[in-house]
N, C-alpha and C positions, 0 to 999 in steps of 0.2 A: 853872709850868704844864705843861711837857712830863711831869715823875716827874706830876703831879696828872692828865695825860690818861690816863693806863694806868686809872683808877677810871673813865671815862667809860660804857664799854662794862656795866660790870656795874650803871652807877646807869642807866641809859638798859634794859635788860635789866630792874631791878627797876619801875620805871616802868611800862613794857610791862605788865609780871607782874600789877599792881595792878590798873593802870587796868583792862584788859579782865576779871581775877576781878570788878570793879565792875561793868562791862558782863553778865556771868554774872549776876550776883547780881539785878540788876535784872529781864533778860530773860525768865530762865528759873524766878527764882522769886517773884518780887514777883505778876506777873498771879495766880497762883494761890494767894498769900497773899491780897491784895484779894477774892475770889471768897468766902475764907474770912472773910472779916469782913465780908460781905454788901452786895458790892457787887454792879449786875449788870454784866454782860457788855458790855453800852452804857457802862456807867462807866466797865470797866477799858480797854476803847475808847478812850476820849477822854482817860483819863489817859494813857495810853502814846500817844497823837495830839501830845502836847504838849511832851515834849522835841527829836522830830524836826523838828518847827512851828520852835522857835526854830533848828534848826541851815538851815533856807531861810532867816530870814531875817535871819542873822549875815552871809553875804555880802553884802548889798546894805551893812548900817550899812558894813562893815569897807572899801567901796568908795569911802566917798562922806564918810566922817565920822570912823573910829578908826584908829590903827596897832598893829599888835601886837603890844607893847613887853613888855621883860620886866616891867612894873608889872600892865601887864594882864595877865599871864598869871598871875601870883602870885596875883594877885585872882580868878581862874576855878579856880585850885586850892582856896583860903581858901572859895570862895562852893559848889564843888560839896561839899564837907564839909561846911560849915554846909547846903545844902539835905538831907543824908543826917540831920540830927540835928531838920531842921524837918519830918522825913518821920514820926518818930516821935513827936514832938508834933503833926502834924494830920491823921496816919491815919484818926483819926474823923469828920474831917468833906472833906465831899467838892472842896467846892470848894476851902477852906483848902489843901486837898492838892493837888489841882490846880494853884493859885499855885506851889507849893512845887518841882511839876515843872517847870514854866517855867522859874523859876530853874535847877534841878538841869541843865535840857537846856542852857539857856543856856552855861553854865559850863562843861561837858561838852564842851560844840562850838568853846571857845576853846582848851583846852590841849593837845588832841591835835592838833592842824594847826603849833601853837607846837613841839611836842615833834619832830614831822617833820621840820620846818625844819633845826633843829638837827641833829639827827641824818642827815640828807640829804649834807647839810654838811659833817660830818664823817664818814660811815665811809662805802668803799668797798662799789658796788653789793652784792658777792657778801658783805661783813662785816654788811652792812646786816640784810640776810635772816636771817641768822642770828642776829643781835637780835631781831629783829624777832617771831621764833617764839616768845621767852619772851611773848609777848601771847596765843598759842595757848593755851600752855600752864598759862595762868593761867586763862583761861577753860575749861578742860577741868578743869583741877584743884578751880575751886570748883564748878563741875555735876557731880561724882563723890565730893566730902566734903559737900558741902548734901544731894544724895539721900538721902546717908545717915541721916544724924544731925539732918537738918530737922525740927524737930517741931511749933513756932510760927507764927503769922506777925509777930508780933513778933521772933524769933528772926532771921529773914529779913534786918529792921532790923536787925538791929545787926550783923552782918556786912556789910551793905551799910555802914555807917558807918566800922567796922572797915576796908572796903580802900581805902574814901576818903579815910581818913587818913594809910594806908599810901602811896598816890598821891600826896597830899600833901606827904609830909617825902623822898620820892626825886626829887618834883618841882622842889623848893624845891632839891633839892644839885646835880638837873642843868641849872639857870639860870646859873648862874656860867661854863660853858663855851657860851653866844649869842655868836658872835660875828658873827651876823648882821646885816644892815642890815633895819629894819623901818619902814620910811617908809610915809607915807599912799598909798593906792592911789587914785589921780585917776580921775575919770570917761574913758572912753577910748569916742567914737562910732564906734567903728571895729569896738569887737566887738559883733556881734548874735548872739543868740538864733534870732532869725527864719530867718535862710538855714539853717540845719537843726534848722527845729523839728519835722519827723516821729522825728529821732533822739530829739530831748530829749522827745519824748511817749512815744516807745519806754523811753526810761529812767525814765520816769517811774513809765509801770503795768505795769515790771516791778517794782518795788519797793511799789505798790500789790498786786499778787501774791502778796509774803511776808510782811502783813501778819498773815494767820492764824499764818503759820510763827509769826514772830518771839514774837506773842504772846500764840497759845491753844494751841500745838502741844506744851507742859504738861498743859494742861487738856484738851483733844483726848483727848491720850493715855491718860490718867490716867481719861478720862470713860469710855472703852471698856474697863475694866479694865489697863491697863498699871499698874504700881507705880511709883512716883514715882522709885523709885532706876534701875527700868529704864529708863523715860526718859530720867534724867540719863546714863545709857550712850549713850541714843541722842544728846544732845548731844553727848557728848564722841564717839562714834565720826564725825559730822561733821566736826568739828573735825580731826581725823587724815586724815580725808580732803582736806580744805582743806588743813592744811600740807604732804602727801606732793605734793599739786600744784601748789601754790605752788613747790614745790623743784625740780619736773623740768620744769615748764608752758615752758620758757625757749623749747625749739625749735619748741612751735606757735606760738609769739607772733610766731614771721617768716616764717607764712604772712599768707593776707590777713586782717584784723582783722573786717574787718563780717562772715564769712561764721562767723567763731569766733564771734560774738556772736548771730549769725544760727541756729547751731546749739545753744548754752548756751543759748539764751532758750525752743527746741523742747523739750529736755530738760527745763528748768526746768519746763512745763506738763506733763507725761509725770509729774515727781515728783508734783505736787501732784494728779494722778489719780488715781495710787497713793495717796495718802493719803483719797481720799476712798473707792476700792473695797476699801482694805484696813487699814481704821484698829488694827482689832484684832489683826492680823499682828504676830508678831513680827520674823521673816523679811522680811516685803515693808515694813515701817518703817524699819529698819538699811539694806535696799538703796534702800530711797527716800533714806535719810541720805547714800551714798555718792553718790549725785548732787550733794550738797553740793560737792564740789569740782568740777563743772561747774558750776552754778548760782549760786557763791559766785567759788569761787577763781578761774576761769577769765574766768567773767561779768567778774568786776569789774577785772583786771589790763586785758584786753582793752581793755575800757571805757575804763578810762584812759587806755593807752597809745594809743588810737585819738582821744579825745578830745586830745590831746596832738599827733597831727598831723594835726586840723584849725585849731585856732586860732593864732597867734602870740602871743596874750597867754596865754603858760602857764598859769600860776597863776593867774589869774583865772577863766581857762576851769575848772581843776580845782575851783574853790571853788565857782562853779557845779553842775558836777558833783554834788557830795557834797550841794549844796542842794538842787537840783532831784528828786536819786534819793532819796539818803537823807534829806532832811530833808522836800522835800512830800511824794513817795511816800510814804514813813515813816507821815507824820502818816496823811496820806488813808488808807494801808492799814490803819492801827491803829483809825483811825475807821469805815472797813467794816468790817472784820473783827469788831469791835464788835456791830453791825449786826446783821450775818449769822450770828451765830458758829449752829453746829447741825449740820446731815446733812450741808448742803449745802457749805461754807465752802469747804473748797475745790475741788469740781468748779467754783464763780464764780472762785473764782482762778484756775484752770487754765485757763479762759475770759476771762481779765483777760490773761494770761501771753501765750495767742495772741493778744489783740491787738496786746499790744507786738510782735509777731512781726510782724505785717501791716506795722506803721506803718516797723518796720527797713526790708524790702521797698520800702515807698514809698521812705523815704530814698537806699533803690541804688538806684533808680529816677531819682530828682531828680538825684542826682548824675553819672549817666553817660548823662543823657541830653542830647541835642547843642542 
């Protein structure tokens, strides 16, 4: 095993690379392939509502009922490739496909928390990161070959299948190095929700906030005249943005946490202004993108790391987390966004953004006060 550890790094790297071009693939060009085969806007709502749906409530089974063995997790690789090949037998019909994303989210939301672990585990903080960015870089690199050469939305499908496979066969070679303990997570009455639930509502409809981003901010673009490939620029110059701060963010994150989250959450409604007074800009889109690494990169280490010294159940707390923001947020913001989609989309988010603002406020509030 030690000559066999030297391959970790670059199959955990390939891993990353996949997974997130899948996450691309999905994000940034599936909503506006569905649009194209006439779905509406409510539809593509509630289909992209439906993978974040299962990733809230993967934490409650994984607490009370599953542990996350290497069986299980082999089975969420096998099951998210099979939901990529069931995407393209039930595109036509709505609900059919619908199912299909449940599954696909479901599956989604097991093996990248399994793949952390691991890797957590083994490489050193500062080794870690710099793995960690081949995930960037996947997701930059299919938003900038899709712009291009995208021309179906069938086409969409099968690259989406394409990197789920590719996830697949790199996921399958880096299970062999678990040498983790994955025991059942017991019911524990000692953690609540409740003693900071203005946080958790803070985090909540921030992530109802990017619901537009996440999944019209294609269509947005492209509606006002933007070209589809210059879009995908603007995804990937995000993304650049996110990793450049990901990399240096180290010495703000030992200032105070709530007031970093307190100011990422301002900013974050400032970007989504910009996008509603300047959609057709080219200029004021690229600097609303570089807000991305406030609103993304910063937001969320923050987040974490702050959630992290409020509770003693670590990992419990973090699964929460990723349930609460990104899996109901998720859903909820995909399902407004849906809704709304139009002039309006997101000066409501930008309005959604400052509430989460408020409810922060409460929270320093409740907690310092005697």
């Amino acid at each position: 095993m030690p000559t066999a550890r030297r391959y970790f790094a670059p199959l955990l790297g390939g891993y990353y690379f996949f997974y997130f071009a899948l996450v691309g693939v999905y994000v940034i060009f599936m909503p506006k392939a569905l649009l194209e085969l006439e779905y509406s806007t409510l539809e593509v709502g509630t289909i992209f509502a439906a993978a974040p749906f299962m990733r809230f409530l993967l934490p409650f089974l994984f607490r009370h009922y599953l542990s996350l063995t290497p069986r299980v997790y082999l089975l969420s690789l096998v099951f998210t490739f099979l939901g990529t090949l069931l995407f393209i037998a039930t595109i036509e019909s709505f609900w059919v496909y619908l199912g299909a994303n449940l599954l696909f989210g479901a599956s989604m939301g097991v093996s990248l928390p399994y793949i952390e672990t691991i890797a957590l585990d083994s490489l050193s903080k500062s080794r870690y990161g710099k793995v960690r960015l081949w995930g960037s870089l996947g997701f930059m690199g299919i938003a900038l070959w899709l712009g291009q050469v995208l021309s179906s939305p069938h086409e969409a499908l099968y690259y989406l299948s394409s990197m789920a496979l590719f996830t697949l066969l790199f996921g399958v070679l880096l299970s062999r190095y678990d040498t983790t303990p994955h025991t059942l997570i017991q019911n524990n009455a000692s953690f609540s929700l409740q003693r900071y639930w203005a946080f958790w509502v803070s985090v909540f409809l921030m992530q109802v906030g990017f619901g537009g981003f996440y999944n019209f901010f294609t269509i947005y673009e492209t509606a006002h005249g933007i070209s589809l490939e210059m879009t995908s620029w603007m995804w990937s110059f995000g993304v650049i943005c996110e990793v450049v701060m990901l990399y240096f963010q180290g010495g703000l994150l030992q200032r105070n946490l709530l007031k970093i989250l307190q100011f990422a959450t301002l900013i974050t409604a400032g970007r989504w202004m910009m996008l509603h007074l300047f959609p057709d800009s080219i200029t004021l889109t690229f600097a609303s993108q570089s807000l991305h690494a406030i609103s993304f990169a910063l937001y969320h280490t923050a987040a974490i790391t702050y959630v992290f010294s409020l509770y003693t159940q670590k990992k419990l707390a973090q699964q929460f987390f990723l349930g609460i923001a990104f899996g109901l947020g998720g859903s909820m913001g995909a399902l407004l966004s849906g809704r709304i989609y139009g002039e309006s989309m997101f000066l409501i988010e930008s309005i959604i953004t400052l509430l989460a603002l408020l409810f922060l406020h409460l929270h320093q509030r409740r907690i310092t006060a005697p």
